[in-house]
N, C-alpha and C positions, 0 to 999 in steps of 0.2 A: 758610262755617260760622263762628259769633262762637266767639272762642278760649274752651276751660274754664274758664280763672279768672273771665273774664264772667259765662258761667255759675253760676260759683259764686255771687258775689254776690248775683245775680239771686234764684236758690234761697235764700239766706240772707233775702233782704227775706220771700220767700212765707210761709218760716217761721214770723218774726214775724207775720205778717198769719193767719195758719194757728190759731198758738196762742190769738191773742185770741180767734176765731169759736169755736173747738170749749167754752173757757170759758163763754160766753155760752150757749150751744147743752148744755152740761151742766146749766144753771141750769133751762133751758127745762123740759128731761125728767122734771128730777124735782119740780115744780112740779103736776104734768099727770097724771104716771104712774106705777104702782107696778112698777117695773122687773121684779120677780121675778117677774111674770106675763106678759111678755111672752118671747117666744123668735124669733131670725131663722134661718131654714132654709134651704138651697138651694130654687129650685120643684122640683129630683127628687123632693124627700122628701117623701113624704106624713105628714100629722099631724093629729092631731085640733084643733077651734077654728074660731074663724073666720081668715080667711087674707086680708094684705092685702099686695099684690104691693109691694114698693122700688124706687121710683125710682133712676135714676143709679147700681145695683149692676151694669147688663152685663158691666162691661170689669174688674171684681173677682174674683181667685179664688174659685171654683164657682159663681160669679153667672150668672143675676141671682138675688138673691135674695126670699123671703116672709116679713114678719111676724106671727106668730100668739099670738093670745093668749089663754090659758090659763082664766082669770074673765070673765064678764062683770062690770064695773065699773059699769054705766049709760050707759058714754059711747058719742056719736054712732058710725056708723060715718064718719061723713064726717071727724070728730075725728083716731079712728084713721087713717085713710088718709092725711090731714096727717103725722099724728106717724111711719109707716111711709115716707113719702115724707122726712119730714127726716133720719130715721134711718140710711135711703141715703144722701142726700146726706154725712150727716157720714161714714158706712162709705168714699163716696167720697176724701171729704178727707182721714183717718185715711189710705187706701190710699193716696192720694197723698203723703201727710206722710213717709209709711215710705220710699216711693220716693224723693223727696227728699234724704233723711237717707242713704239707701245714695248716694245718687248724690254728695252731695256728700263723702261720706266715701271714694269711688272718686276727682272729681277732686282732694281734697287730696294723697291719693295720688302722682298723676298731677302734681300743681304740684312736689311736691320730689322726684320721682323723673326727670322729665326730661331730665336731663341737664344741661341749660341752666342759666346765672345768670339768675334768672326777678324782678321787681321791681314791685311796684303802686306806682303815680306818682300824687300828689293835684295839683289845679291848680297849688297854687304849687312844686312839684316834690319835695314832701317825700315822701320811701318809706315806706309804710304796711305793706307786707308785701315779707319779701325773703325765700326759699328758701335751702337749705343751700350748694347750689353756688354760688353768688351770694356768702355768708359766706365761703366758701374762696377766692374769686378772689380778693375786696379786702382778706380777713385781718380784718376785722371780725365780731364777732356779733350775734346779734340782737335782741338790747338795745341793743348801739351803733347800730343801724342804724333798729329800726324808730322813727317818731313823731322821728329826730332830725336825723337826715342829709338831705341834700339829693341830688339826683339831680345836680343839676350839681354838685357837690362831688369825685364820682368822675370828671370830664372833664378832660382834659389842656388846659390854655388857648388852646391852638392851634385847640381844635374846639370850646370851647364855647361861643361865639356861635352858630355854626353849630346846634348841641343845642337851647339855647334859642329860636330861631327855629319848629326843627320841633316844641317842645313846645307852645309856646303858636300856632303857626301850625296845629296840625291840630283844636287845638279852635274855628278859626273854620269858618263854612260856606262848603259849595263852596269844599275847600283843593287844594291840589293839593300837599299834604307828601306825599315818600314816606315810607312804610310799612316798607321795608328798605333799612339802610345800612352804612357801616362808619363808625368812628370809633376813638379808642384811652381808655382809662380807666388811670388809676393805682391802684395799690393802699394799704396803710397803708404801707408802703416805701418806696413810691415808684418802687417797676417801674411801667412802663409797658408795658399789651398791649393789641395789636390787638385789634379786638372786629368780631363783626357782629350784629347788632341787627336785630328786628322790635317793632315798635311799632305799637300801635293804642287806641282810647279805648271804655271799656268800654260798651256800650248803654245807653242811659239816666241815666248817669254823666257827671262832667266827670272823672273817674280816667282814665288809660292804665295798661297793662299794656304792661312788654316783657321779652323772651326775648335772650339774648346768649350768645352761642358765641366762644371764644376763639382766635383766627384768626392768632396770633403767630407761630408755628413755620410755618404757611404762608405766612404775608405775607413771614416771613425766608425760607423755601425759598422766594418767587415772587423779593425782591429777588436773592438767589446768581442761581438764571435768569435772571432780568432782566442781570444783571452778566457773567454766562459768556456768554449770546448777543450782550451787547454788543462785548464782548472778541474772542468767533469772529466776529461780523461784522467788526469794524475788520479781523483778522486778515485775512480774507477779502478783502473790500477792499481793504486796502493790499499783497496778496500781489502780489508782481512775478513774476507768471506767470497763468498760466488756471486756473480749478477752477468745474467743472459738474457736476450729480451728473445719475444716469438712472435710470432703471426696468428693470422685470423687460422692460415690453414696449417698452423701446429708447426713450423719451421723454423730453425731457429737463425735468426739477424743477425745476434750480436753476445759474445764471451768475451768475460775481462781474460786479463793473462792466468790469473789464478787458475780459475775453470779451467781453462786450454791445457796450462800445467798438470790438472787434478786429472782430465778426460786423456793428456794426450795428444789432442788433436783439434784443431778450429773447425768445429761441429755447422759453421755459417748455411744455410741454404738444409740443412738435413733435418729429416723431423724429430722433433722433441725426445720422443719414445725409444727412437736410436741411440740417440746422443746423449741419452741420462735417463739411461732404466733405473730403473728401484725409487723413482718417485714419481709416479705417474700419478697419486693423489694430486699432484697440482694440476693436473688436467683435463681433469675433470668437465662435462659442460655447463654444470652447476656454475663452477668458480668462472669456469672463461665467460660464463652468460653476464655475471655479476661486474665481472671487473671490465669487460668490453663495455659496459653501460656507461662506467666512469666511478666505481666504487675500488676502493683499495682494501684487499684484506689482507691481516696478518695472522697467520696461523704457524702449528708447531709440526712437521709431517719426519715421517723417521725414514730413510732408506731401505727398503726389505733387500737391498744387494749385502751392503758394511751394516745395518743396523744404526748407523747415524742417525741422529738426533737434528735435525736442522730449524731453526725459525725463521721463517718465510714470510717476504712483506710482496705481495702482487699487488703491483700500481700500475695504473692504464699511462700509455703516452700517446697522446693528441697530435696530432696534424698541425699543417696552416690552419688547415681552415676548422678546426675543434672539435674534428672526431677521433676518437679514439681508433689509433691505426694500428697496434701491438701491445703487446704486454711485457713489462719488465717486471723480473725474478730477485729479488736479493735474498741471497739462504748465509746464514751464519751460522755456526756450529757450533751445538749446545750440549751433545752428547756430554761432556764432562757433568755441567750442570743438569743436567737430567739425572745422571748416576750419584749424583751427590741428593738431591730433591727424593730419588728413591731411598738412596739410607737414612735419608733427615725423617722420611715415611715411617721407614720400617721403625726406626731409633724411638720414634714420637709414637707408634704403636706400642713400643716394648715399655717403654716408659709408663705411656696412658695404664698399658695391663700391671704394670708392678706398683704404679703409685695405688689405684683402683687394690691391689690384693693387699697393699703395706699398709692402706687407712683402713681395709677391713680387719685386715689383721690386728691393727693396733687396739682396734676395738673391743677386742678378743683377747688379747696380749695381756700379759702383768708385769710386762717387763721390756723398756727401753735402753737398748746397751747395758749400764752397769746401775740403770735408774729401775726399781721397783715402784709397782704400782698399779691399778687399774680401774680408779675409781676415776671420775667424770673431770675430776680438776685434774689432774693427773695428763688424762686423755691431751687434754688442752694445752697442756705443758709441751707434749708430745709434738701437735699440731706447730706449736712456736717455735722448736726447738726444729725444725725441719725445715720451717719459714727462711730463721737467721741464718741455718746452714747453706741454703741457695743464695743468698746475700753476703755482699761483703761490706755491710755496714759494722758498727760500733751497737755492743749488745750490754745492757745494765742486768745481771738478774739481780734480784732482788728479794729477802724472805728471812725469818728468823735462823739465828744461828742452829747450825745441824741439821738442816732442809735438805743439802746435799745442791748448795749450789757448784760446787767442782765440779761433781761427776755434770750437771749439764754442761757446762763451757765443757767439758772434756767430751761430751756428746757431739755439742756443734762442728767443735774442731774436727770429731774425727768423721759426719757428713761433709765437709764443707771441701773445694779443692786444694784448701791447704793442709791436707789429711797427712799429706808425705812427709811435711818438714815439723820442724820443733815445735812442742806444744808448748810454753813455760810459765810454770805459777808461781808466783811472787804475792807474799803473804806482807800486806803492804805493813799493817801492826808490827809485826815481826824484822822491821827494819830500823835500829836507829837512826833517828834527824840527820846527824854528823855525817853520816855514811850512805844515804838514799842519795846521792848524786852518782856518787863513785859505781855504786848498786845498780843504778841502772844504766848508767852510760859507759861504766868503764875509768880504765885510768891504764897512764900510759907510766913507766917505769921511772922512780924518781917523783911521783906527781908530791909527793907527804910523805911522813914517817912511818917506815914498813910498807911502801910500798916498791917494790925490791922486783918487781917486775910485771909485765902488761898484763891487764884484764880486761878480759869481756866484759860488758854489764848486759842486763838482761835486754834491752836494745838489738844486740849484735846474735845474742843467742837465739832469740824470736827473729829475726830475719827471715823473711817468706813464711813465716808461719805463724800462728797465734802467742797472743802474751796477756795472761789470763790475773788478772789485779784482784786479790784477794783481798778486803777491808781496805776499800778505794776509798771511805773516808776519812781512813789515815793520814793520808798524803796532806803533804804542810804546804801551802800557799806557794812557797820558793821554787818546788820540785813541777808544781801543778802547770805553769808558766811557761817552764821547760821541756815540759811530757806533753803539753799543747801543741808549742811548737815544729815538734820531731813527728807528732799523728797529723798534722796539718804540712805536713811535707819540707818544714824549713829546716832538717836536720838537727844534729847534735852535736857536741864537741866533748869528749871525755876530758877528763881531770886531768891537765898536765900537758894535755894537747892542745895543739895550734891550728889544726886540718878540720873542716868538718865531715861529718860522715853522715850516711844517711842510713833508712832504713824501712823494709819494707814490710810491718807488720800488720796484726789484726786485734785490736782490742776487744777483751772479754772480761767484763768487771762484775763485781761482787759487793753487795754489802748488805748490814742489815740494821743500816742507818737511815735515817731521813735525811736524805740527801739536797733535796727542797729546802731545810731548816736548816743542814749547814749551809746555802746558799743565804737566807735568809741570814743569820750570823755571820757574817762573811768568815765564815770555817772553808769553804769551796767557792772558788770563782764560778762567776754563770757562764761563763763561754767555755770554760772545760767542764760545765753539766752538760750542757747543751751537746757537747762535741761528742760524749760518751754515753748519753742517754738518750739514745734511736729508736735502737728496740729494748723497750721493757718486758721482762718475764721475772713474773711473781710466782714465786713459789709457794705451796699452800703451809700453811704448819701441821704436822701428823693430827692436832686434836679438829683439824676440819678435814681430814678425810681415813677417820678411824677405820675403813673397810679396808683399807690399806696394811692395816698393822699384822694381819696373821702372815700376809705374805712376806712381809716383813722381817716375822719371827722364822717363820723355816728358812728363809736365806739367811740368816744369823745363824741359824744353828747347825746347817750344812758349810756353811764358810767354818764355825768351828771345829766340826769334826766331820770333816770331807769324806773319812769312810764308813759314815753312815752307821755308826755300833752306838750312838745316843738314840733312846728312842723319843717320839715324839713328845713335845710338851704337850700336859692335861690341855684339856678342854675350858676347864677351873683358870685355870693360869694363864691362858688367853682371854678369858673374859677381862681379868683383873688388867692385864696390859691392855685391852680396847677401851676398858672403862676408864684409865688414868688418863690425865690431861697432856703431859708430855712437854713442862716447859722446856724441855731440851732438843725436843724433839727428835729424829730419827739418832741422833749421835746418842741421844740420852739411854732411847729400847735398845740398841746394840750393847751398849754395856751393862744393860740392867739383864739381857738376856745373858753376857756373858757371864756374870756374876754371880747370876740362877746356877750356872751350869756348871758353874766355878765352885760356888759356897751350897748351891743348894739353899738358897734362902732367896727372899727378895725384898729390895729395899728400895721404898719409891718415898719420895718427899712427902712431909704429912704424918708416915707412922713414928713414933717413937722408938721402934728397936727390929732389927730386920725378923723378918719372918721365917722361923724355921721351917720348911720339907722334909720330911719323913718319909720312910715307910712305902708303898707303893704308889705314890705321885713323885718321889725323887727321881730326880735323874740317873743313880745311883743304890745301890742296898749298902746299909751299914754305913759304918763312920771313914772319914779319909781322913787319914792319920796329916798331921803338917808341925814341919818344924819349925824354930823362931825363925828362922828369916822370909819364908814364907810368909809365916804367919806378920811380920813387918809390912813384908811389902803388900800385902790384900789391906793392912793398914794404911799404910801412906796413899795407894790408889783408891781407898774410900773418901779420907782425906782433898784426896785432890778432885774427885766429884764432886762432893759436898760443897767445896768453896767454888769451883767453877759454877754450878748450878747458882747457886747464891750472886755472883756477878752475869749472871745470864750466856754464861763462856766468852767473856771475855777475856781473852787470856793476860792482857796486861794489864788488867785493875787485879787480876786471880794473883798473880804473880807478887804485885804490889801488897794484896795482903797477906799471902805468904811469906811475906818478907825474903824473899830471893827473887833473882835476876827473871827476866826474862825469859832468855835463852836456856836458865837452868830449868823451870817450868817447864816450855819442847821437849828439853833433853829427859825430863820425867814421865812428860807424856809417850813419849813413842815410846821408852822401855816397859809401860804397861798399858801400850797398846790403844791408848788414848787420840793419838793425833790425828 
């Protein structure tokens, strides 16, 4: 059908061609005829005259109709019947003129009511007529537009070769331009909008007419889609796992690449059960009832084909219109974490049963590692020492001299996971002032006099492994400072050295000091108490857990004499070691046992001259002969009891009043057995 504005045209030529006939055609009549005597009638009507039927009135309201006229004039009838026959004709053209006129005043109508930016194009592309919507797109009026503008003026440069091609390409014959396109136009602004166009050239005409709808806000809502499905597809695709969607009736729509990879094959259109046996748990009509509703579940379902382990999120997907029309699958693959989750199982059961048999056990026990014992503070000791071993904090024990705080840090260390690497005791008393730098950090060759080549200090030797500070309240102010700084992470620098080093140890300290009251003196800084006093473990002293003392004595006397040819000590002789107080505590009964076993006599603080054994409570029958040097050294090792008890084993006030060195005191003690 050619478009209305065609039409209009078309109607506007007839117009003109209409008005000049019916002029001419006026001239005629009254040349001829005296009008007042004629009359035109419908043929219903009857009327007097002669009567001469109109051509070309059929298709005329109440037509066809009859001329009659009223005088005879003289004139022919053949005359009349001429003049009755034009008369119609012009009744025709008149009827048609009206039509015309309404018709064209309908499509003007219909040209600016359309909706559309609507534009008449002359060959050389100038706009001859342009509607209101059209004036509103571009911001110009209709004075600026008509007779001045050009049609390619509104085209964004990008497209308007393209424009120009199909305007003057559709006025050639047999074109093959199409008819509707998009393109984008600017305005007097200089927005630029989408546009979609239909274009065609008016009949008979070298004019086109087109129609353009403004398609911005869709072309921007097509590019977001375009941009969101590009975005969920990479999603999709790059997803490191599976995701397939399915149907009401089990079929599956949609596999990323992965799937396809995993299957094979693009499973689209085939049912679920085909396309991914060994997990038909997801298909259950339980789940598909739940998640068609619009509920998402996540669950964990395993393969019975591979035994895969997969985690599985079923989310519903909606329609337009907000029904759930499919279901999408995402499965990611947890088998690894599943087989790890079983040994953590299994690991956490073995564990559960041997902590459960080791706290019964210990209950039962008289013996922790190289710790005797099994009395209730003991037990406790036990309990703490197992505590600190799973921690890697900083451990104080604490307890009177010969408690046997070594052997626990030597306990902790060797539960704890630095059981592999070096365990190192450093007897902090036992280190002259002058030399606990060089002691513990090292020194590099040249540092001072005699020192003729590099050392470790005890620093470099504990490295990943524990460093166990014997009479931690030794340590002088200077050193304290620097042993903060290196267990707080800020390293060390040896003697002599320019580099720093660092170091990854585990503090285990000792004393059987108030360590509160040197802080209170400032003897110990508070922030290295603080730093080394996390966990406290008080050790008991032997006279608060005397049910201790016999197991005590048979581990003495078996460490003595390992092959068992000493027979047991009286019954007698363990009362008197339960009943004594033991300011020495365990280091004190070990050498009073060994002493027993040695002299056959026993000498505890308080009596005046040791006690002889005889007879069948000795350890032995008859006398043991002993020469002077012998006999010397059981002297000088009573000696050097006697004055340690008397300073509470302190070894350097012992030492002090033995009038000899330090070092010469150690070197006495270990040759009898003391240290």
């Amino acid at each position: 059908m050619m478009p209305l504005c065609h039409q209009l045209l078309q109607l506007a030529e007839r117009a003109r061609f209409l008005d000049d006939f019916l002029r001419e055609s006026e001239k005629c009549i009254q040349e001829n005829f005296d009008i007042a005597c004629l009359r035109f009638l419908p043929n219903a009507v009857k009327s007097e005259g002669a009567h001469f039927p109109m051509a070309h009135t059929e298709k005329i309201p109440d037509g066809p109709l009859h001329m009659t006229l009223t005088e005879d004039h003289g004139l022919s009838p053949f005359l009349l019947q001429q003049a009755a026959d034009m008369t119609g004709r012009i009744a025709k053209v008149l009827h048609r003129n009206l039509s015309t006129h309404e018709h064209m005043r309908m499509y003007k109508t219909v040209f600016e009511t359309t909706g559309t930016g609507t534009i008449i194009i002359e060959e050389d592309m100038t706009i001859t007529c342009a509607n209101a919507r059209f004036q509103e797109m571009t911001g110009y009026s209709r004075e600026e537009i008509h007779g001045r503008k050009k049609w390619s003026e509104f085209i964004v440069p990008e497209d308007r070769d393209r424009m120009q091609q199909y305007h003057y390409g559709r006025r050639q014959p047999g074109n093959k331009v199409p008819t509707e396109y998009e393109c984008r136009i600017t305005d007097r602004h200089g927005r630029i909008m989408d546009i979609y166009m239909k274009v065609g050239v008016i009949a008979g005409t070298r004019r086109s007419i087109a129609s353009f709808l403004d398609i911005t806000t869709r072309k921007q809502a097509e590019d977001a889609l375009r941009q969101r499905e590009s975005q969920l597809n990479a999603i999709l695709e790059n997803f490191e796992g599976f995701i397939f969607i399915y149907t009401r009736d089990l079929r599956i729509r949609y596999m990323n690449r992965l799937l396809v990879e995993r299957t094979g094959m693009d499973a689209t259109g085939i049912l679920c059960e085909d396309a991914l046996p060994g997990i038909a748990s997801l298909f259950t009509p339980g789940i598909r009832e739940r998640v068609f509703s619009g509920e998402t579940l996540r669950m964990e379902v395993q393969c019975t084909r591979t035994l895969q382990w997969f985690y599985a999120v079923n989310s519903p997907v909606f329609d337009s219109k907000g029904f759930v029309d499919c279901i999408q699958v995402m499965l990611i693959d947890i088998t690894k974490r599943k087989e790890e989750e079983t040994i953590l199982k299994e690991r956490e059961a073995s564990l559960q049963k041997e902590n459960i048999l080791l706290r019964s056990g210990l209950r039962d026990r008289y013996k922790f590692g190289k710790i005797i014992g099994k009395s209730p503070k003991m037990q406790d000791v036990y309990d703490l020492i197992m505590k600190a071993a799973a921690s890697s904090a900083n451990v104080i024990i604490l307890g009177e001299s010969g408690t046997g705080k070594e052997l626990v840090a030597q306990a902790i260390h060797d539960l704890s996971d630095r059981r592999d690497k070096a365990f190192v005791v450093v007897n902090c008393g036992a280190i002259p002032e002058n030399l606990m730098e060089s002691e513990f950090f090292g020194h590099v060759k040249g540092a001072f006099t005699g020192a003729v080549s590099d050392k470790k200090g005890y620093m470099d030797m504990a490295d990943g492994g524990t460093l166990f500070l014997d009479e931690i309240g030794e340590l002088p102010l200077s050193l304290q400072v620097k042993l903060l700084r290196a267990i707080e992470g800020g390293g060390y620098t040896p003697v002599g050295a320019s580099m720093r080093k660092d170091s990854n140890i585990r503090i285990l300290a000792a004393t059987n000091r108030d360590l509160r009251d040197h802080v209170r003196k400032n003897l110990m800084r508070e922030d290295f108490f603080y730093r080394i006093h996390i966990i406290p473990i008080l050790l008991p002293p032997l006279r608060k857990r005397r049910e201790d003392i016999p197991l005590l004595v048979d581990h003495f006397v078996k460490a003595f004499d390992p092959s068992g040819h000493i027979p047991p000590i009286p019954a007698r002789i363990i009362d008197v070691f339960t009943s004594h107080n033991w300011p020495g505590n365990i280091r004190e009964l070990q050498n009073t046992v060994h002493r027993y076993l040695t002299l056959e006599q026993i000498d505890l603080p308080g009596s005046t001259q040791p006690s002889a054994l005889s007879g069948e409570n000795s350890p032995a029958t008859g006398t043991v002969p002993m020469d002077l040097r012998q006999a010397m050294d059981n002297y000088e090792r009573e000696i050097l009891i006697r004055t340690l008890k008397e300073h509470q084993w302190h070894k350097g006030r012992a030492a002090e009043a033995l009038g000899i060195h330090r070092k010469t005191l150690f070197t006495k003690l270990r040759q009898h057995g003391l240290s």
